[in-house]
C-alpha positions as CSV (number, residue, x, y, z in Angstrom):
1,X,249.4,109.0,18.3
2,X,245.7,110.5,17.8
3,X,244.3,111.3,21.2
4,X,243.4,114.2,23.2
5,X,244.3,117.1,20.9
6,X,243.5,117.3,17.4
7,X,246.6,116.2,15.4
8,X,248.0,117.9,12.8
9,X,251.0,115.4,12.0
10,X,252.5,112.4,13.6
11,X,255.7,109.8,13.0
12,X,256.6,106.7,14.4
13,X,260.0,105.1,13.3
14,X,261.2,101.5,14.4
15,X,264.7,102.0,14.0
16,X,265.8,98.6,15.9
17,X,264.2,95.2,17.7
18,X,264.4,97.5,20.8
19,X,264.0,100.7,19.6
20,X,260.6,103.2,18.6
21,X,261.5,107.0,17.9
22,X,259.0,109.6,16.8
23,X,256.8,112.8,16.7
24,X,253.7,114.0,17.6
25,X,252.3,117.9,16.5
26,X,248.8,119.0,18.1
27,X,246.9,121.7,18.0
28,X,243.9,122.7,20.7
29,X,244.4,125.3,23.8
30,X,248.3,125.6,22.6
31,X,248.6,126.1,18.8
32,X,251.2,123.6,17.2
33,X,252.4,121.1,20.4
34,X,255.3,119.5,19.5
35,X,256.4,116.4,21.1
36,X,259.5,113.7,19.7
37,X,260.3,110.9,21.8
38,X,262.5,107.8,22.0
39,X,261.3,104.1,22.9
40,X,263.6,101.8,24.4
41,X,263.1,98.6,25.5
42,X,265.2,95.9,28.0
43,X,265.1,93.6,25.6
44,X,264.3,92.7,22.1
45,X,260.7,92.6,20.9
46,X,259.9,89.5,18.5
47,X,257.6,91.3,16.0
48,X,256.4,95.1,15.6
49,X,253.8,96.8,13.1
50,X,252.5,100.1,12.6
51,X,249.1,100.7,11.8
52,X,248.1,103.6,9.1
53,X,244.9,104.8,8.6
54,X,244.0,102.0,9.8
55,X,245.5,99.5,7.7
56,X,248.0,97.3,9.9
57,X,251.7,96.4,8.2
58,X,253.8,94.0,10.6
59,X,256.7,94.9,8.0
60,X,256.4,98.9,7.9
61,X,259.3,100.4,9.5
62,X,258.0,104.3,9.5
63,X,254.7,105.6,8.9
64,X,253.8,109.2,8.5
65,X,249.9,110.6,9.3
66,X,247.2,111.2,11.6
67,X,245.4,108.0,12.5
68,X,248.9,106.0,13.4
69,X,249.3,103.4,15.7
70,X,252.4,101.0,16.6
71,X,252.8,98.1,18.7
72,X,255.4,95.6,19.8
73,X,255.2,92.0,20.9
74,X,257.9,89.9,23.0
75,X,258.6,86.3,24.2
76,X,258.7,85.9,27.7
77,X,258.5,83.9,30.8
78,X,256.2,83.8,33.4
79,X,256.6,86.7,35.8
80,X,258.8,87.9,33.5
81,X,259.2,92.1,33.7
82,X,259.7,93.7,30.3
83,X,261.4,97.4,31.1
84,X,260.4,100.7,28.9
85,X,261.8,103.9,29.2
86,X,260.9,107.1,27.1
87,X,262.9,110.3,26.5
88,X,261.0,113.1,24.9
89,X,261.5,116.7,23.5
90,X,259.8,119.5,21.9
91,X,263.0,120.5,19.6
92,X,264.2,116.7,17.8
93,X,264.3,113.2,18.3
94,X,268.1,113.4,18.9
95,X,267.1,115.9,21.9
96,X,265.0,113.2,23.3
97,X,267.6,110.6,23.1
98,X,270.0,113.0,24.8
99,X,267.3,113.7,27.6
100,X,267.1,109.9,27.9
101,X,270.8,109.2,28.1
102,X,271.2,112.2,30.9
103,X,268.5,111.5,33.0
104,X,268.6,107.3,32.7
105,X,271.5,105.6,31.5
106,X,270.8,101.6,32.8
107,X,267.7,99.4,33.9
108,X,268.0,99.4,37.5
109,X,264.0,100.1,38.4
110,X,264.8,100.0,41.8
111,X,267.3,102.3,41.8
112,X,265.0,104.9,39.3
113,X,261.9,104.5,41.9
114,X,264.8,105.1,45.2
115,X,266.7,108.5,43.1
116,X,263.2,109.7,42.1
117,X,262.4,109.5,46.2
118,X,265.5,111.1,47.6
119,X,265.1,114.2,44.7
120,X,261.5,114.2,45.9
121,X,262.5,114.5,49.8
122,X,265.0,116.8,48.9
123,X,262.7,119.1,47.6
124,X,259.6,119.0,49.8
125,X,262.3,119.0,52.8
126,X,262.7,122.8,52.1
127,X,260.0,123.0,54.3
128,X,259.6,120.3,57.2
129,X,256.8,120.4,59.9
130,X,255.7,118.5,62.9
131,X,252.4,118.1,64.1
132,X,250.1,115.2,66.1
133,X,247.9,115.1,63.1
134,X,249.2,112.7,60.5
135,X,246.3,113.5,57.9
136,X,247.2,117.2,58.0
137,X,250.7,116.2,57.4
138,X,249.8,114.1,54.6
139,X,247.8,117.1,52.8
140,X,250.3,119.6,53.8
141,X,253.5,117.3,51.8
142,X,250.4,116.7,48.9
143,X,250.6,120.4,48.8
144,X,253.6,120.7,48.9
145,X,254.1,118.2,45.8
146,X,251.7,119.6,43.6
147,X,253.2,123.0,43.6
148,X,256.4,122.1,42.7
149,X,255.1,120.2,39.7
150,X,254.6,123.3,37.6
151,X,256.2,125.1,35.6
152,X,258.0,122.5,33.4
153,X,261.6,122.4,32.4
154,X,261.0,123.1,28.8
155,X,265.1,122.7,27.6
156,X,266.9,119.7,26.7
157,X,270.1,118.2,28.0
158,X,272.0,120.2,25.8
159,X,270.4,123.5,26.2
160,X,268.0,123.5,23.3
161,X,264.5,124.6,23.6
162,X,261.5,126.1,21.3
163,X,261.0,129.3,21.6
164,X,257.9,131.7,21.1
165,X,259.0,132.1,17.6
166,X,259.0,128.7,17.0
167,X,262.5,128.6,16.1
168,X,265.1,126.4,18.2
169,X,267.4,128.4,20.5
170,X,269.8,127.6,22.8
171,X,270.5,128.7,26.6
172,X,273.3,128.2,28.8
173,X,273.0,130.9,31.5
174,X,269.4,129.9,32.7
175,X,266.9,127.0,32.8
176,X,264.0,127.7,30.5
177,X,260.6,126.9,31.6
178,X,257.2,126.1,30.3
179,X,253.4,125.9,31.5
180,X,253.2,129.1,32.6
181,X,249.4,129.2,34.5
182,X,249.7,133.3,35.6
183,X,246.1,134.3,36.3
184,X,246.4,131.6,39.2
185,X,249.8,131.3,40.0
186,X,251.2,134.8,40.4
187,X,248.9,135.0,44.0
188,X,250.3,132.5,46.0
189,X,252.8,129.6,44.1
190,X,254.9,132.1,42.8
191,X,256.0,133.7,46.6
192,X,256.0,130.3,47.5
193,X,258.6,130.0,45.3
194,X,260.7,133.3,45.9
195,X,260.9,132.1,49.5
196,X,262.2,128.9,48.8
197,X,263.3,128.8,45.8
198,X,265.1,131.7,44.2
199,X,266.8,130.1,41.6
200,X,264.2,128.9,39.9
201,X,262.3,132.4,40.3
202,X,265.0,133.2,38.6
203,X,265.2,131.3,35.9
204,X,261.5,131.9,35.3
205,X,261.6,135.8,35.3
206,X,264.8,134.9,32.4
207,X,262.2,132.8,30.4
208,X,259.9,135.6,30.1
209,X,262.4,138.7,29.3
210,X,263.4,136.0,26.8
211,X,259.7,135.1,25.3
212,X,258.9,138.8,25.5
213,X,261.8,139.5,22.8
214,X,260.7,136.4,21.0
215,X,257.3,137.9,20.5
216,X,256.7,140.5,21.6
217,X,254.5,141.0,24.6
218,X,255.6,139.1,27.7
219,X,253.3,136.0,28.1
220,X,249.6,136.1,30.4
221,X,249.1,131.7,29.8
222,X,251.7,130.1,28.0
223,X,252.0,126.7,27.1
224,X,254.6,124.6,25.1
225,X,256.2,127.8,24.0
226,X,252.8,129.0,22.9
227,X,250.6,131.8,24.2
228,X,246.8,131.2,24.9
229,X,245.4,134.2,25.7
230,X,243.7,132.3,28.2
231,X,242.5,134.6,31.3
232,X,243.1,138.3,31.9
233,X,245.6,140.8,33.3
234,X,249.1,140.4,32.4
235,X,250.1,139.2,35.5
236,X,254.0,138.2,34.5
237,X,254.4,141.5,35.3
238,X,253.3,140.4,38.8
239,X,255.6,137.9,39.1
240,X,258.7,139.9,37.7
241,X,258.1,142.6,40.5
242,X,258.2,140.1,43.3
243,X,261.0,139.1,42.3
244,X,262.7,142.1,41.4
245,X,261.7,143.5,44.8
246,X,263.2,140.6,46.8
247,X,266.6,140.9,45.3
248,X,266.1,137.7,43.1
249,X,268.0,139.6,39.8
250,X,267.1,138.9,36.1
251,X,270.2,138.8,33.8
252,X,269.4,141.9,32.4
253,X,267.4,143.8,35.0
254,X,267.0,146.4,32.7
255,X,265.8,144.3,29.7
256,X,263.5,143.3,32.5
257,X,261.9,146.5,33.2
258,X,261.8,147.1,29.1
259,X,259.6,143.9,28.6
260,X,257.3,145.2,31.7
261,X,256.8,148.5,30.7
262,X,256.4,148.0,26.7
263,X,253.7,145.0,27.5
264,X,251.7,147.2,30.3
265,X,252.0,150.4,27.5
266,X,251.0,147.9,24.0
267,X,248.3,148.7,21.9
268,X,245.7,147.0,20.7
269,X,247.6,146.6,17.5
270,X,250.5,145.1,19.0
271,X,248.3,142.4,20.5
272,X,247.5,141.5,16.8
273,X,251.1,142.3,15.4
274,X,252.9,140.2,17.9
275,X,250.0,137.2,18.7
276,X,248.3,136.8,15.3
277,X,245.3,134.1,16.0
278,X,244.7,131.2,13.9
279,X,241.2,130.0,14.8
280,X,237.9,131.2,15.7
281,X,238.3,130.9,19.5
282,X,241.8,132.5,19.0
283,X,240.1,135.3,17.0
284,X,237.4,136.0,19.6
285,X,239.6,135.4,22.4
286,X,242.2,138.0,21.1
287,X,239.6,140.3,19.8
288,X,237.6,141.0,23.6
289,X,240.8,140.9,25.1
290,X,242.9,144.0,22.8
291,X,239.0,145.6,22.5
292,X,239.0,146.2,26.7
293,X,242.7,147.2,26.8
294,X,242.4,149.6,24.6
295,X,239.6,150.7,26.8
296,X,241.3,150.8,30.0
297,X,244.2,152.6,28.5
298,X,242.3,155.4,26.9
299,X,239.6,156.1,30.1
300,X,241.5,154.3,33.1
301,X,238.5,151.4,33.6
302,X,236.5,149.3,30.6
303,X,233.3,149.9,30.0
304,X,230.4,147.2,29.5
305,X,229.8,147.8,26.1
306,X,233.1,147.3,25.0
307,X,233.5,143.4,25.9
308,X,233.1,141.2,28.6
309,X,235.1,140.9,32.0
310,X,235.2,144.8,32.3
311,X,235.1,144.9,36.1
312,X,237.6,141.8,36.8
313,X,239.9,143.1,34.0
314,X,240.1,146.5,35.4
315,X,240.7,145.5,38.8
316,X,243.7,143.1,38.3
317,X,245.3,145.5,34.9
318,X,245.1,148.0,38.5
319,X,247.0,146.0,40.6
320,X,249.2,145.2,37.5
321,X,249.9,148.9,37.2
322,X,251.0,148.7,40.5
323,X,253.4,146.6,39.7
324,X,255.0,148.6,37.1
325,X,254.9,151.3,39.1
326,X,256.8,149.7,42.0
327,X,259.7,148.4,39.8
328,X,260.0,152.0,38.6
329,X,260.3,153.3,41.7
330,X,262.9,151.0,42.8
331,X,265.0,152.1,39.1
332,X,264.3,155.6,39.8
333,X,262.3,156.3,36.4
334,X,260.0,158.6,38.3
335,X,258.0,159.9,35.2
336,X,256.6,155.9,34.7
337,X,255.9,155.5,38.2
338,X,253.6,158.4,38.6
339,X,252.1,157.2,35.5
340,X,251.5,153.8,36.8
341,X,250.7,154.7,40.0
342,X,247.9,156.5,39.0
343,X,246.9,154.0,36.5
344,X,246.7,151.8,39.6
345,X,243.8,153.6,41.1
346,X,241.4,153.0,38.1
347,X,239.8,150.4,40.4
348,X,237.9,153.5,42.1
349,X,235.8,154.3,38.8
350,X,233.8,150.7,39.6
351,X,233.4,150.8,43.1
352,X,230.1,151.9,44.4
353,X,230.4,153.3,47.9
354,X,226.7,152.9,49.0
355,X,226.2,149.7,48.4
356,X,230.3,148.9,48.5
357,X,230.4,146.7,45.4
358,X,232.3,146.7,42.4
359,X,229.8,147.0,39.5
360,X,229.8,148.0,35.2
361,X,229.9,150.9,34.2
362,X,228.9,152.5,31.1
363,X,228.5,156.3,31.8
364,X,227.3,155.4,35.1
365,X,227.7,152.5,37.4
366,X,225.2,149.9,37.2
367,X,222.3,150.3,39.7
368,X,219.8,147.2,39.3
369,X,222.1,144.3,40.2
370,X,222.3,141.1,42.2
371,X,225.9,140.4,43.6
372,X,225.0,136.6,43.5
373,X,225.0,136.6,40.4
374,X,227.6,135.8,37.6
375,X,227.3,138.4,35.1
376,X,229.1,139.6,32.1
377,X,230.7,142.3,34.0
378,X,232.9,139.0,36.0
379,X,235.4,136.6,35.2
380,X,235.0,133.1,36.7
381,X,233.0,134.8,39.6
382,X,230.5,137.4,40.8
383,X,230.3,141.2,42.7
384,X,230.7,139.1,45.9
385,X,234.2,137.4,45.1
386,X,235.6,140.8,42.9
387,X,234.5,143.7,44.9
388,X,237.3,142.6,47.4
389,X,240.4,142.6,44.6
390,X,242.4,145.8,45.3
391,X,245.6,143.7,46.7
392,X,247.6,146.9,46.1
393,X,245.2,149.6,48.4
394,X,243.0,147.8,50.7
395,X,243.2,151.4,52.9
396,X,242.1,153.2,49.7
397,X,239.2,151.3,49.4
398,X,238.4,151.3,53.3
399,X,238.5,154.8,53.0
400,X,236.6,155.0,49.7
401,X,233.7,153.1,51.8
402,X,233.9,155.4,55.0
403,X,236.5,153.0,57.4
404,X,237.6,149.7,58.4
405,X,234.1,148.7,60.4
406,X,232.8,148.8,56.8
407,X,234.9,146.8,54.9
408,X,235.2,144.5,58.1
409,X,231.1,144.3,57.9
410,X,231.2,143.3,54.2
411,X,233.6,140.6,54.6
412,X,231.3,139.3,57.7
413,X,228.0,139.1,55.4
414,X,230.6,137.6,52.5
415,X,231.4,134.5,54.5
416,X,227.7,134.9,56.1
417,X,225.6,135.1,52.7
418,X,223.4,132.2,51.1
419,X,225.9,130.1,48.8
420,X,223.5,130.6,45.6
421,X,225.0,131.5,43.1
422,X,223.4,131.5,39.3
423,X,223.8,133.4,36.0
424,X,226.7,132.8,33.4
425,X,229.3,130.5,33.4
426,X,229.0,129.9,37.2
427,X,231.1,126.3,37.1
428,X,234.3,127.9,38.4
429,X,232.7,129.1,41.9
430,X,233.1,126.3,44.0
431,X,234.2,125.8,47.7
432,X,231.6,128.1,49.1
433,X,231.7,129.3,52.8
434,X,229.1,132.2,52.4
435,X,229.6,133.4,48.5
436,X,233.3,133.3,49.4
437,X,234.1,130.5,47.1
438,X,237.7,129.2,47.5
439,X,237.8,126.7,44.7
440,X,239.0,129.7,42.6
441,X,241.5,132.2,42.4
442,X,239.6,135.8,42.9
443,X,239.0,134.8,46.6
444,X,242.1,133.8,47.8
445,X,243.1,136.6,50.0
446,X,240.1,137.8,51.2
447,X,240.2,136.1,54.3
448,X,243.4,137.8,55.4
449,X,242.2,141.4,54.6
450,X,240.2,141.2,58.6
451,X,244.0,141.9,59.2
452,X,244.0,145.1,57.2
453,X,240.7,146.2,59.2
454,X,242.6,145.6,62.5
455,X,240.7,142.5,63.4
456,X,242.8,139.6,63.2
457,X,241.4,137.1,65.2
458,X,238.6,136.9,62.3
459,X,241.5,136.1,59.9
460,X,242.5,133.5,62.1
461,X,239.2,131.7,62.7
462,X,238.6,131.8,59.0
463,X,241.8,130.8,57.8
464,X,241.5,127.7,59.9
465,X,237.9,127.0,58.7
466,X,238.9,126.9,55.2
467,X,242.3,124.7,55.9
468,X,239.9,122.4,58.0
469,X,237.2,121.9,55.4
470,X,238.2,122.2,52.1
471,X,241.5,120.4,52.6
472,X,241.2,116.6,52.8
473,X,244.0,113.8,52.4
474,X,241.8,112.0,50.0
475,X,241.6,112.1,45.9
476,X,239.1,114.7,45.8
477,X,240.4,116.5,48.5
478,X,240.5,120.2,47.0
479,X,237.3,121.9,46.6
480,X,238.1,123.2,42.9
481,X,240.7,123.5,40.2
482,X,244.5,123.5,41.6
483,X,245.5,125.7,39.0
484,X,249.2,124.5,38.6
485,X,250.4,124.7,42.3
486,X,248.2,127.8,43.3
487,X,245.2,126.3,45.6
488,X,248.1,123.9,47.4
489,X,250.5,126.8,47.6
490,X,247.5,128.5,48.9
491,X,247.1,126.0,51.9
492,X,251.5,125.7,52.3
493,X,251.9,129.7,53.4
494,X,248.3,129.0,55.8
495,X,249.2,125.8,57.3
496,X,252.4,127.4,58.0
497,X,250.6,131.1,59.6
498,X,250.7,133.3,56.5
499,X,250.2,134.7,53.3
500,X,251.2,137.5,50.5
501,X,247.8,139.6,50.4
502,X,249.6,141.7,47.4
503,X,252.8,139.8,45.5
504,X,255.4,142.6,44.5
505,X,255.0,143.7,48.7
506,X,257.2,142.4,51.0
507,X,254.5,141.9,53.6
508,X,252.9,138.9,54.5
509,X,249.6,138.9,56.5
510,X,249.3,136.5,59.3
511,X,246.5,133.9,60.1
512,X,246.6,130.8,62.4
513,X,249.5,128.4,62.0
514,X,248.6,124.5,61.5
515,X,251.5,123.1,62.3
516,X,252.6,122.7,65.5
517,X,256.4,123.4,64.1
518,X,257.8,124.2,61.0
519,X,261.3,125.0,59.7
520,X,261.8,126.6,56.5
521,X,265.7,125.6,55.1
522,X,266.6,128.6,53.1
523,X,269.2,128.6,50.1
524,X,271.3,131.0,51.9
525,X,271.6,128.0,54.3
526,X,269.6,130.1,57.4
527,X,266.7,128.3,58.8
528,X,263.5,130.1,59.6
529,X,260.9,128.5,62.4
530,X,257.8,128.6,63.4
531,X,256.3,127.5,66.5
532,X,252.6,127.1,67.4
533,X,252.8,126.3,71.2
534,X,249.1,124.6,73.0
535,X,247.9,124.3,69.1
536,X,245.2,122.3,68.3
537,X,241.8,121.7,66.8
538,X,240.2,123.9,69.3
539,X,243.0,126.6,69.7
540,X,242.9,128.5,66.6
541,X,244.0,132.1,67.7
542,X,246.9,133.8,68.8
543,X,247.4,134.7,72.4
544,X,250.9,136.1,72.1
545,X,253.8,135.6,69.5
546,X,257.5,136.5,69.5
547,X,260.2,136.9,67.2
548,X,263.8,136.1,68.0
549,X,262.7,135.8,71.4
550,X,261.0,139.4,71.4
551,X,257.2,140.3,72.2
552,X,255.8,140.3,68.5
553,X,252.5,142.4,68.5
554,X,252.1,142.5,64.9
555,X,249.8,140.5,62.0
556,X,252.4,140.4,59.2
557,X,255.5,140.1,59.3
558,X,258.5,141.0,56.3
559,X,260.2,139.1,53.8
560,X,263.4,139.5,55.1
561,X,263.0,138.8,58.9
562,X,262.2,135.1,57.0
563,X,264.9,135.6,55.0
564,X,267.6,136.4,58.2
565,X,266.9,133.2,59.6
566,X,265.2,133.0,63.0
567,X,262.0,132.1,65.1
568,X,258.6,133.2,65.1
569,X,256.5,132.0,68.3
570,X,252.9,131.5,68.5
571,X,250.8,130.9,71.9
572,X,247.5,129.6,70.5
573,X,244.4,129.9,72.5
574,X,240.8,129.4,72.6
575,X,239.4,132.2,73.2
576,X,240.7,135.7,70.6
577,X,242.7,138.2,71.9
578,X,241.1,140.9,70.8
579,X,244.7,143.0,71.6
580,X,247.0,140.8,69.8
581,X,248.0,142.6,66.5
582,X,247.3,146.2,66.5
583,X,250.3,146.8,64.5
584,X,248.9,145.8,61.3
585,X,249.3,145.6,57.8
586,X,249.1,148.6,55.0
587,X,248.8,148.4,51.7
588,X,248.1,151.8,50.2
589,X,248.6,154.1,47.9
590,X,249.8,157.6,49.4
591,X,250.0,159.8,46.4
């Protein structure tokens, strides 16, 4: 029972010659990890012990402690198979026993392994694609996989679950979740999930209006009912947008909007009130984070000297602003959306229009800096992979540095520059092309904004590059940490010829399709398609497209001409047409 985590208490129970039942409670990234299970077996064991503090007993029946151990011996033939199945729970042992009982009643291993396949198909059949390239198709269904895997059902059979007060509650009229990876997921896995998978977006934007009520403060990394305080922003709101936007409705849309707007307005005192920290890392953690906040709230951007992070937390606590502003919009509370909305520009009070980088600021923007280099003013990252987060107004920040042709040129010497990169904490930059670094999250959608500059064959060629070399159908086949679902969700919307530049928008940008076809079954029962007609290796840009049949001159295209069913056709050449897409994407902010 002692491994991994640091335990704070542990049970094991042998409650019958088939039986083991018992609890585990850890403490490390999540605070207080509660896990009860149930042990059966296919047939009787012949003897069992349990081993306390190192002292074995083949007579104990239930031991209570840290250093705890159990094991069971059987008689058996040769070749004989010996079957063990395990419920578990966060809330009781009787709540694993009920999970157990629901989800496997008999010992048919065959027929377990057969179900598990056909749930599987089922699910990664939302989306089904052709191509002449079987390893493509093998890392485009891995992807697929992987970001389906996360969040976690976090509920029992019967509806019982642990909340962020650590009391037991019950749900009936949604599915509550767990593992909640934000920072990452809210780019990419999330959409992925609004377009194929509304219910569940659903049922997650339920789980936080409920955690925010249970604590507080809607959740930035939860896990096991817990909140980390791991990474920055508070990007649920992100996620509660997007959906909001796209018609997938909370229960209480209104409770909704309460939990969005009281966690993008809390003080630095609520963080304490609502999230008290109970170890040193906790304290630190809690304290840099509330410190900058109350920063950015009181001048619009964080300064150096009050913490680390200020550029990257500025930058996305913009975008989230955004966010807040947008659903108030949409409710007509006018007075908070021209209060977020002009929150949402505080990126501008970083960004340095001569050299065009997002630097620290104290009184004055820093001027001595090298944007290889991973400073203090960064998170996982450097000026190279932030100074092109501003999701929510790429044309404000064209403008801000004179045009397109100059954000165009910095992206060109991004994915041109030398790949050093040194300084602090510079593990998570990985999957370098240039200092674009895909193995982590900041640089996801920079290869797309070439659309926003009204050069989209670049976003094509690139998009393809990555797809091509830091994709592989092999164990180490992605080029950093897949954060939960978000680098494969990453390569799904690619392979399949786009992507949502700026979550809570209903625009996706469009790059160069993998597949030669792919259908998307939506829940409505419609069936989007997309074609790439001549594609291969070779032909990575688009000639011509269509929709429905119609000349389609544009690189994006809207969430609900997916959502209406249809078919989007791509003629894929060798050569870019340099006229292809001149209807391109915006995202702005007018006022």
């Amino acid at each position: 029972m002692n491994h991994r985590d640091r335990v704070t208490t542990a049970e094991i129970n042998v409650t019958s010659d088939r039986e083991l039942t018992g609890h585990r409670c850890s403490t490390s990234w999540s605070d207080e990890q509660h896990v009860y299970f149930m042990m059966q077996f296919s047939k009787p064991f012949k003897k069992s012990g349990i081993y306390k503090g190192g002292i074995l007993s083949d007579k104990r029946k239930h031991g209570k402690g840290i250093l705890l151990r159990s094991y069971v011996t059987f008689d058996t033939q040769e070749g004989e198979a010996v079957y063990v199945k395990v419920g578990i729970s966060a809330v009781s042992i009787e709540g694993a026993r009920k999970n157990l009982e629901a989800d496997q009643a008999g010992w048919d291993f065959d027929k377990v392994a057969f179900d598990a396949k056909q749930q599987w198909n089922k699910e990664l059949s939302k989306i089904e694609i052709e191509s002449k390239d079987s390893a493509m198709m093998r890392t485009f269904y891995t992807a697929m996989y992987h970001a389906m895997t996360a969040p976690y059902l976090y509920q029992d059979a019967d509806g019982k679950y642990r909340g962020m007060d650590r009391q037991i509650h019950e749900t009936k009229n949604f599915e509550y979740y767990t593992v909640f990876s934000i920072w990452d997921t809210y780019r990419a896995l999330h959409p992925l999930l609004a377009l194929i998978d509304r219910k569940r977006t659903s049922d997650f934007v339920n789980t936080f209006v409920t955690q925010y009520q249970q604590s507080g403060l809607l959740p930035v990394w939860e896990l096991g009912g817990r909140e980390t305080s791991c990474m920055i922003g508070f990007h649920s709101v992100s996620v509660i947008n997007d959906a909001y936007q796209k018609g997938i409705v909370a229960l209480d849309s209104i409770a909704a909007f309460e939990a969005v707007l009281h966690t993008a307005t809390a003080t630095h005192h609520d963080m304490y009130k609502y999230r008290p920290a109970r170890s040193g890392l906790e304290i630190v953690s809690l304290f840099r984070y509330a410190h900058g906040w109350n920063d950015y709230q009181k001048h619009g951007f964080i300064r150096r000297s009050r913490g680390m992070q200020s550029v990257s937390k500025t930058l996305e606590y913009a975008y989230d602003d955004w966010c807040v502003a947008q659903m108030a919009r949409k409710m007509g509370k006018m007075d908070d959306y021209r209060k977020f909305i002009k929150r949402a520009e505080g990126y501008k009070y970083h960004l340095d229009t001569v050299s065009g980088f997002m630097l620290g600021r104290s009184r004055h923007l820093v001027k001595h800096f090298d944007p290889a280099a991973v400073t203090i003013d960064y998170v996982e990252g450097n000026a190279w992979q932030w100074s092109f987060y501003v999701p929510h107004d790429i044309s404000g920040q064209m403008r801000l540095l004179g045009g397109k042709e100059r954000l165009s040129g910095m992206l060109d010497s991004l994915f041109r520059a030398s790949t050093t990169v040194y300084g602090y904490k510079h593990v998570d930059v990985s999957g370098l092309i240039g200092q674009y670094a895909h193995g982590n999250e900041p640089s996801h959608q920079i290869a797309y904004e070439y659309d926003y500059t009204g050069q989209p064959w670049k976003t094509q060629a690139m998009t393809r590059r990555v797809m091509n070399e830091l994709y592989r159908d092999q164990p180490n086949g992605l080029e950093g940490n897949d954060d939960c679902g978000q680098m494969s969700a990453w390569y799904v919307f690619s392979a399949l010829g786009f992507y949502p530049v700026c979550p809570g928008s209903d625009d996706y940008a469009i790059g160069s399709s993998l597949v030669d076809k792919a259908t998307i079954h939506l829940e409505s029962g419609k069936q989007f398609v997309i074609r790439a007609n001549s594609n291969s290796k070779t032909n990575v840009y688009i000639g011509s497209a269509q929709l429905n049949g119609a000349a389609y001159n544009k690189s994006h295209i809207k969430y609900n001409d997916i959502m209406q069913g249809g078919e989007l056709e791509f003629n894929m050449t060798a050569t870019p047409n340099k006229t292809w897409g001149s209807d391109v994407p915006v995202s702005k902010i007018d006022e």
